[in-house]
ZAFI-186661 format. One record per residue: residue number from 1; x negated, y negated, z negated of N, C-alpha, C, O in turn. Coordinates in pm, 1 decimal. Layout:
! residues N
[NUM, [X, Y, Z], [X, Y, Z], [X, Y, Z], [X, Y, Z]]
...
//
This chain:
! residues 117
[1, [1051.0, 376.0, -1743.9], [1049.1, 439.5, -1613.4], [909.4, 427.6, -1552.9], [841.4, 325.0, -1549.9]]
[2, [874.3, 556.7, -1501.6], [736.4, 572.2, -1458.5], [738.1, 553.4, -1336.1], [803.4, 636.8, -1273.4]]
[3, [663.2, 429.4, -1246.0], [659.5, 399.9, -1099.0], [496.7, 455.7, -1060.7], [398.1, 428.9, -1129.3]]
[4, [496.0, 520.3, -962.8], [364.6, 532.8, -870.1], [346.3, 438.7, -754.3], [461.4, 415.5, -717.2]]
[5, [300.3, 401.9, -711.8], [270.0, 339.6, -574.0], [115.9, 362.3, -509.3], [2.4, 371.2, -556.1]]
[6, [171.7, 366.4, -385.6], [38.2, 405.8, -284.2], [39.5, 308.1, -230.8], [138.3, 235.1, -238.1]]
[7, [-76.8, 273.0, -155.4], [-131.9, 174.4, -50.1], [-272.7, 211.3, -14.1], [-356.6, 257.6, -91.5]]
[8, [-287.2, 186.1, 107.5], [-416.9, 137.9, 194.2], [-370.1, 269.8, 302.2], [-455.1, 358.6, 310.0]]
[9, [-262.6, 286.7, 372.6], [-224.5, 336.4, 456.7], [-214.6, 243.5, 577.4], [-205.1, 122.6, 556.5]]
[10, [-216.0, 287.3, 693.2], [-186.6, 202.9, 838.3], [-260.2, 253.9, 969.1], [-312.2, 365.4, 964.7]]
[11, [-264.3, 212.7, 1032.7], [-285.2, 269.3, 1191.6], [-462.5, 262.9, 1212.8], [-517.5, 154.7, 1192.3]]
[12, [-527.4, 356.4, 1245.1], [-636.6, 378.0, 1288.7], [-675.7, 461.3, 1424.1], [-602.0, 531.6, 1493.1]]
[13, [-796.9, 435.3, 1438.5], [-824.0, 534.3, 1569.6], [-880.6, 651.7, 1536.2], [-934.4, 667.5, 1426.6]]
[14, [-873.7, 748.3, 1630.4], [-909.6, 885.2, 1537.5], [-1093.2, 841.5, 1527.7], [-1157.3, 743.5, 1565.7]]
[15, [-1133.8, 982.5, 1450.2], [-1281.5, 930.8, 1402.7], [-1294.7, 787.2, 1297.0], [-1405.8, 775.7, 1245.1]]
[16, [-1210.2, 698.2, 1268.1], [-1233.1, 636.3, 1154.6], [-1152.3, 665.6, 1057.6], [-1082.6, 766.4, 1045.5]]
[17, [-1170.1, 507.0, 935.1], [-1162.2, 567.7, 808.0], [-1050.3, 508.7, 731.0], [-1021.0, 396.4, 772.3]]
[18, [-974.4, 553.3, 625.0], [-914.8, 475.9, 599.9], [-949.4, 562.2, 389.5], [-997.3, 666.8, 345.7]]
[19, [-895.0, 449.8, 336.2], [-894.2, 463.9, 163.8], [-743.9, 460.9, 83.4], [-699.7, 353.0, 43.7]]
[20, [-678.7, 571.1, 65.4], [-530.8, 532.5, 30.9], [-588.1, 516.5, -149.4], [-697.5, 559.7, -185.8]]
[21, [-487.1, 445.5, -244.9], [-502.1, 443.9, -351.7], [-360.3, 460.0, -432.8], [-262.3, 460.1, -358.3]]
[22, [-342.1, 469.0, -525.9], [-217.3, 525.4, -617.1], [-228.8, 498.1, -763.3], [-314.2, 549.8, -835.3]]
[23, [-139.4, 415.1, -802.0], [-128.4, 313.8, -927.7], [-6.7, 337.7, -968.8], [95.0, 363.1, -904.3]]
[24, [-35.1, 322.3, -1144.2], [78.8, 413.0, -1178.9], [157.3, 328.7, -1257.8], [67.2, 267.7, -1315.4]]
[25, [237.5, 292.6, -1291.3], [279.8, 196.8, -1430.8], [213.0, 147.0, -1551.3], [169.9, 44.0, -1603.3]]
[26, [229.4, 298.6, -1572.4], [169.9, 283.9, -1738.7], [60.2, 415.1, -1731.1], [49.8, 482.1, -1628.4]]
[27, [0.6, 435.1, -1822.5], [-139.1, 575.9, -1849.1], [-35.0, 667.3, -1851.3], [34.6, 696.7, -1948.4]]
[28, [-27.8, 716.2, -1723.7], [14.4, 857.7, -1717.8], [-107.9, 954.9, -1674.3], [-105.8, 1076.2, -1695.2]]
[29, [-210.8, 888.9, -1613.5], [-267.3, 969.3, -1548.4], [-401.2, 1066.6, -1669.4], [-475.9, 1155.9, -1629.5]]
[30, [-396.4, 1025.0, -1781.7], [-524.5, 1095.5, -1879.6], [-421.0, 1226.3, -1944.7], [-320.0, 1206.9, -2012.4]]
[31, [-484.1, 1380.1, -1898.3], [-465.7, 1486.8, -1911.5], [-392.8, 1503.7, -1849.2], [-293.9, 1545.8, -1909.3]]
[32, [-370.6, 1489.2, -1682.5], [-234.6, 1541.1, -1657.8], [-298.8, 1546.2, -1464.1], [-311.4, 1434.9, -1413.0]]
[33, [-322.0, 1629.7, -1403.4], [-332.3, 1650.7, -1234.8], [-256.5, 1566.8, -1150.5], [-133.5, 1564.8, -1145.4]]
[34, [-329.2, 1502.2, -1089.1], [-295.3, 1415.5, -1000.2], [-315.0, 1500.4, -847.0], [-411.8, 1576.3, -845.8]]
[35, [-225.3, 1493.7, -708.4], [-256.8, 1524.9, -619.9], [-175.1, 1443.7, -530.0], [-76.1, 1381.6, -568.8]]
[36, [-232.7, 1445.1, -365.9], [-198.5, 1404.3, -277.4], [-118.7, 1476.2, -173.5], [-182.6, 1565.2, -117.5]]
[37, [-13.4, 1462.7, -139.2], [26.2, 1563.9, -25.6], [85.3, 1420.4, 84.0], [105.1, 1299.2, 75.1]]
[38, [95.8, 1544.8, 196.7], [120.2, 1446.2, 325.8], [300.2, 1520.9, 363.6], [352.2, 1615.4, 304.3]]
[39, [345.2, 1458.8, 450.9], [410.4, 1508.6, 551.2], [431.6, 1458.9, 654.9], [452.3, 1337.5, 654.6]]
[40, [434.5, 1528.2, 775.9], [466.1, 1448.7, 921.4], [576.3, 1524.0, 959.5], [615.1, 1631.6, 913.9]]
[41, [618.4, 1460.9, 1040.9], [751.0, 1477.3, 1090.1], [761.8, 1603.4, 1143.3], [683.3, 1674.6, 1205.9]]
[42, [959.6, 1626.5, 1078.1], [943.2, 1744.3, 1115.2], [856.7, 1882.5, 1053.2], [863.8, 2003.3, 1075.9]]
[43, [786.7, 1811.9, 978.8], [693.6, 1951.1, 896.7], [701.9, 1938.4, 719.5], [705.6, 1829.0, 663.3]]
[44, [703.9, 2064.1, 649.4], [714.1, 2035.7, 499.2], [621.4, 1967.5, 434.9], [516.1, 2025.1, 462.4]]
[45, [603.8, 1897.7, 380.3], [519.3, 1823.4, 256.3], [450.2, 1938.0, 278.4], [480.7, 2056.5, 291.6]]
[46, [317.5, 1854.3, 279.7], [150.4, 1987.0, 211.8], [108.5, 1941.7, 117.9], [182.9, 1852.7, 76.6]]
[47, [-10.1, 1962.7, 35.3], [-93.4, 1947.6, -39.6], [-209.7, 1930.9, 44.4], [-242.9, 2022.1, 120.1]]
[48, [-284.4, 1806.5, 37.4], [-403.1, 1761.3, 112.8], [-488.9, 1746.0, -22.1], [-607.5, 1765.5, 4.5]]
[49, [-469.1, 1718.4, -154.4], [-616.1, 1779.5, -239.5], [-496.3, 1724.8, -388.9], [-381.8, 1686.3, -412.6]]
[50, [-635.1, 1760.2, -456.8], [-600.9, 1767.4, -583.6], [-714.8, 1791.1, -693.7], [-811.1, 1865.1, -673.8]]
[51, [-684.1, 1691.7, -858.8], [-798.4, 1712.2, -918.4], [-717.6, 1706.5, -1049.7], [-615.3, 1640.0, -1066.3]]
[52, [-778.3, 1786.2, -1141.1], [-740.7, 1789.1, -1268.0], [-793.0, 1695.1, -1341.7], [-889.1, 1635.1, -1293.7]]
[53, [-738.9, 1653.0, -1492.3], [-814.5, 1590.8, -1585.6], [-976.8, 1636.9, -1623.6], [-1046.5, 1594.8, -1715.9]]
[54, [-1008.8, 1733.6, -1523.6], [-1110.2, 1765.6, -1578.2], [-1187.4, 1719.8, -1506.3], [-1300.9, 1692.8, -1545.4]]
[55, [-1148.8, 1699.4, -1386.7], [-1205.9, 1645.6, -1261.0], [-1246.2, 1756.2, -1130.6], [-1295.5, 1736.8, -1019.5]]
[56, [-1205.1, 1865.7, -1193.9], [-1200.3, 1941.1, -1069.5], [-1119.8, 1914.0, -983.9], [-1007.8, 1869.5, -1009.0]]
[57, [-1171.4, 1940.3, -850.1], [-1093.1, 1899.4, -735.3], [-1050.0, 2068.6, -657.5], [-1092.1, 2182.7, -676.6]]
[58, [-934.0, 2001.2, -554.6], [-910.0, 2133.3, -433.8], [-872.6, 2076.4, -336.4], [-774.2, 2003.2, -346.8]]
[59, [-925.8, 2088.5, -235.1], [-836.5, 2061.3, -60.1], [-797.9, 2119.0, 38.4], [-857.5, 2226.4, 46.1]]
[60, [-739.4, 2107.0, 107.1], [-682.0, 2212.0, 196.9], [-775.2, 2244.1, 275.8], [-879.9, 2182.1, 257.3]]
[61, [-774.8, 2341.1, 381.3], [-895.5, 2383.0, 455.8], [-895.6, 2248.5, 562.9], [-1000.7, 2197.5, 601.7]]
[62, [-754.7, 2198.5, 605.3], [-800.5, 2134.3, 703.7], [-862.5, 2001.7, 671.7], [-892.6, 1931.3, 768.1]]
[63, [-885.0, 1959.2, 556.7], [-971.8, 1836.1, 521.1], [-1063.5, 1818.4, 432.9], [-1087.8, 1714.7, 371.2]]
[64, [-1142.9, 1972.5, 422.1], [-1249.5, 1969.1, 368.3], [-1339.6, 1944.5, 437.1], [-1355.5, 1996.4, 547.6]]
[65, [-1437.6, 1837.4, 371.5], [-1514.7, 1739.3, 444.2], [-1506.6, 1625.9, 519.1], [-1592.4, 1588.0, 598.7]]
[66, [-1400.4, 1569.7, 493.1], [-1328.2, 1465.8, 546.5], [-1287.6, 1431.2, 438.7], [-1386.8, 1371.9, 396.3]]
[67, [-1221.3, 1425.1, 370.0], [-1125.9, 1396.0, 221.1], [-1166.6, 1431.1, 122.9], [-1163.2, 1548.1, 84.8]]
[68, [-1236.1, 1291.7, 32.1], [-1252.9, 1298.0, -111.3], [-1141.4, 1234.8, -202.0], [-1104.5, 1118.2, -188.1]]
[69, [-1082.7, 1334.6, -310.9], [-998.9, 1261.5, -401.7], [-1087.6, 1230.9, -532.0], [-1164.6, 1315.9, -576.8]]
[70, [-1072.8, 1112.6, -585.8], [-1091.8, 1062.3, -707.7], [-1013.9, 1013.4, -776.9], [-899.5, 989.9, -738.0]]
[71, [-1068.3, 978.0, -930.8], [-954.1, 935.9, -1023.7], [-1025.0, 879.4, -1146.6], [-1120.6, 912.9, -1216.4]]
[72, [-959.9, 805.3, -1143.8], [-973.6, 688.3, -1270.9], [-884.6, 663.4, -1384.8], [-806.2, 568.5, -1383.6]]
[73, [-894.8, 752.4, -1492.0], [-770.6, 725.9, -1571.0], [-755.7, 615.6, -1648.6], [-642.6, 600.9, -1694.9]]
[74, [-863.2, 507.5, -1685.0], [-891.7, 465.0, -1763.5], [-768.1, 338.7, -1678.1], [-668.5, 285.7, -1727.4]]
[75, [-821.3, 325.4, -1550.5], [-730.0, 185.4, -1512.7], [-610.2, 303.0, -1447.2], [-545.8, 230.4, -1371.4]]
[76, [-558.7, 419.7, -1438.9], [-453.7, 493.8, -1389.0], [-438.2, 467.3, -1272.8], [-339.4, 404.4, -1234.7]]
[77, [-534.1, 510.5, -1190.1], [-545.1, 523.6, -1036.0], [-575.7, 627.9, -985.3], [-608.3, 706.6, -1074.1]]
[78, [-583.9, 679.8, -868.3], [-613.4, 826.0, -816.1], [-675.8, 754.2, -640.2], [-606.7, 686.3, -564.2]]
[79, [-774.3, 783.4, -624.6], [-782.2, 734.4, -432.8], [-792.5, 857.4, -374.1], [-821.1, 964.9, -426.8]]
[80, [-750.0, 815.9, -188.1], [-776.7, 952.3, -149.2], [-861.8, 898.0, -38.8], [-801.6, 836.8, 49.5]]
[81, [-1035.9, 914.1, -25.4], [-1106.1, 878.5, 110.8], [-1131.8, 976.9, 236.4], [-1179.4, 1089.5, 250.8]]
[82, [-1082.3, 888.5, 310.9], [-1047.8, 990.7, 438.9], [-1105.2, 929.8, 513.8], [-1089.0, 808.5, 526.8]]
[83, [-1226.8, 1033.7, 615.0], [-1311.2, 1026.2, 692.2], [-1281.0, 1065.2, 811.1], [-1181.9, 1137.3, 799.1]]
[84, [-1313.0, 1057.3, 925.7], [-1324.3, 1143.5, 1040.3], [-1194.3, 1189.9, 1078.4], [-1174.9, 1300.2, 1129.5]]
[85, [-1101.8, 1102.1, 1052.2], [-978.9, 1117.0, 1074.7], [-928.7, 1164.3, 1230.6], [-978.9, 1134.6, 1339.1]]
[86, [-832.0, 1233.9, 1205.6], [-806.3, 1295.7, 1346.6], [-630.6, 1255.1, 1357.9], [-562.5, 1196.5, 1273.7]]
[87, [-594.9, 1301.3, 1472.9], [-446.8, 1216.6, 1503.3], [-350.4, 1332.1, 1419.8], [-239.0, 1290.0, 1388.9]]
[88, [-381.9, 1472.5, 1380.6], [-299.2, 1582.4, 1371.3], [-296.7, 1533.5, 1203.7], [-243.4, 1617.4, 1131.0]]
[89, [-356.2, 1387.1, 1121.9], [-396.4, 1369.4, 983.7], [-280.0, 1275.2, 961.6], [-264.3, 1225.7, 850.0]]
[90, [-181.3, 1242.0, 1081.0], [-81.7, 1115.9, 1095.6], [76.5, 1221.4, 994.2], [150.1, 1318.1, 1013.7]]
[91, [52.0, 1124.9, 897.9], [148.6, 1163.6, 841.6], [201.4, 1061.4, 670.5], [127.3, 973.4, 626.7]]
[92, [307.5, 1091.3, 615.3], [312.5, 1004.8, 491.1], [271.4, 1056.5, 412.3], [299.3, 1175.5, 397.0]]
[93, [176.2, 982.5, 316.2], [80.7, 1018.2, 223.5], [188.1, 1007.9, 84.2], [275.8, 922.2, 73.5]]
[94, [160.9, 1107.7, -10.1], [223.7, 1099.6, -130.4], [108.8, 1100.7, -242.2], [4.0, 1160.2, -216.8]]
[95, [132.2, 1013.9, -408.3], [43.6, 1070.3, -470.5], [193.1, 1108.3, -591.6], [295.4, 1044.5, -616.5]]
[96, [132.7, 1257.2, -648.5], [213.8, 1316.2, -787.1], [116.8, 1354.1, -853.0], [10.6, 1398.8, -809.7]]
[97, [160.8, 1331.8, -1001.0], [88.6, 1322.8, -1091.5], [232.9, 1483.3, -1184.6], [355.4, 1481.1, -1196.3]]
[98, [145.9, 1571.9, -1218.7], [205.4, 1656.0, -1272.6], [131.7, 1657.3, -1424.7], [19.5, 1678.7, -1470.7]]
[99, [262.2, 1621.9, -1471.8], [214.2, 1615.4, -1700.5], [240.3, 1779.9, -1692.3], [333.7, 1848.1, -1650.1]]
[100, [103.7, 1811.8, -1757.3], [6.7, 1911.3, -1798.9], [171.1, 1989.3, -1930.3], [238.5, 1931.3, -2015.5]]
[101, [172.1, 2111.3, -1888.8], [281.9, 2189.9, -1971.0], [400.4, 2137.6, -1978.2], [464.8, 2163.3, -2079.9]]
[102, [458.5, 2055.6, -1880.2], [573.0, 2042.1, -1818.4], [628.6, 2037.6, -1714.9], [557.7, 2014.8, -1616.9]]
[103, [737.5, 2051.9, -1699.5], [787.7, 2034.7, -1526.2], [843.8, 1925.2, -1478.7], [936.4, 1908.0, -1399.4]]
[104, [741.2, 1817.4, -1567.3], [824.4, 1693.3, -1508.7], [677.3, 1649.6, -1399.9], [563.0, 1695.2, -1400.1]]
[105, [735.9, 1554.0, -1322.7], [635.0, 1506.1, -1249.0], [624.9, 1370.2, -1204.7], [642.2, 1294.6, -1300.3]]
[106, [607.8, 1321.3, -1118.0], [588.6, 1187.3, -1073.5], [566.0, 1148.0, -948.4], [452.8, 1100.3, -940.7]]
[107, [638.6, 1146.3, -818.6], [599.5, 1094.0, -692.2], [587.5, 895.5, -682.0], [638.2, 814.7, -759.8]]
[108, [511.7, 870.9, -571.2], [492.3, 787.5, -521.0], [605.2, 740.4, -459.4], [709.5, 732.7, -524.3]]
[109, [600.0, 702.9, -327.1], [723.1, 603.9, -242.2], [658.1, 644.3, -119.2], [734.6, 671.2, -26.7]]
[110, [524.9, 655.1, -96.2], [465.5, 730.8, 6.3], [385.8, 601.4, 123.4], [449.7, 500.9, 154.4]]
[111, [282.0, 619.4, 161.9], [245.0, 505.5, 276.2], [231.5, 601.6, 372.5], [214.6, 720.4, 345.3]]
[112, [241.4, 533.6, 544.1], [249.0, 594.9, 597.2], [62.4, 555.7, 647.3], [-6.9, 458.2, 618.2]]
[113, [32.9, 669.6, 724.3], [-104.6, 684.9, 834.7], [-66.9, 740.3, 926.4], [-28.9, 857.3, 922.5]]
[114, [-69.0, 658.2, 1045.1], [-122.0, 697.7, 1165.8], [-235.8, 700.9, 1223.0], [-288.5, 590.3, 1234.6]]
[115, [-317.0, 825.1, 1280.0], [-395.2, 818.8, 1376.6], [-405.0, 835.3, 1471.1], [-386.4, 952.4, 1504.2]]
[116, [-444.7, 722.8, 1596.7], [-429.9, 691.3, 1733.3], [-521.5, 803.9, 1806.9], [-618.9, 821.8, 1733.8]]
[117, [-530.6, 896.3, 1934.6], [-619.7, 929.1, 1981.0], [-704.2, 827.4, 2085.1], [-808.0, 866.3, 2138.7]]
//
């Protein structure tokens, strides 16, 4: 059984920073897209970025330039650094890891972020 877990979520003031990270069991993460989505209450799960095994990345409009995702397959981690955080960014962070030519996938458990105005 494949577990994800997130951490480095928690309460900030807007304008600072916080570093979520996402650890996986076992090497799931070499050839296979890792991404982050949020949801806040009341609203559907988004996609806040995403990077392939290749290392290309994508982010949503509202956190480009604020939010870098990286990834490390070697130790099977994914981070998401978030800058310049704003209060409308308060939401539970997810990381999924989607295996490349299947429809299986992999969620997290989710941490939450709040940002204070």
């Amino acid at each position: 059984q494949v577990q994800l877990a997130e951490s480095g979520g928690g309460l900030v003031q807007a304008g600072g920073s916080l570093r979520l990270s996402c650890a996986a069991s076992r090497n799931i993460f070499s050839g296979n897209a890792v991404g982050w989505y949020r949801q806040a209450p009341g609203k559907q799960r988004e996609l806040v970025a995403s990077i392939t095994s290749g290392g290309t990345t994508n982010y949503a409009d509202s956190v480009k330039g604020r939010f870098t995702i990286s990834r490390d397959n070697a130790k099977s981690t994914a981070t998401l650094q978030m800058n310049s955080l704003k209060p409308e960014d308060t939401a539970v962070y997810y990381c999924k890891v989607q295996v490349r030519y299947s429809a299986t996938m992999y969620w997290g458990q989710g941490t939450q972020v709040t940002v204070s105005s």
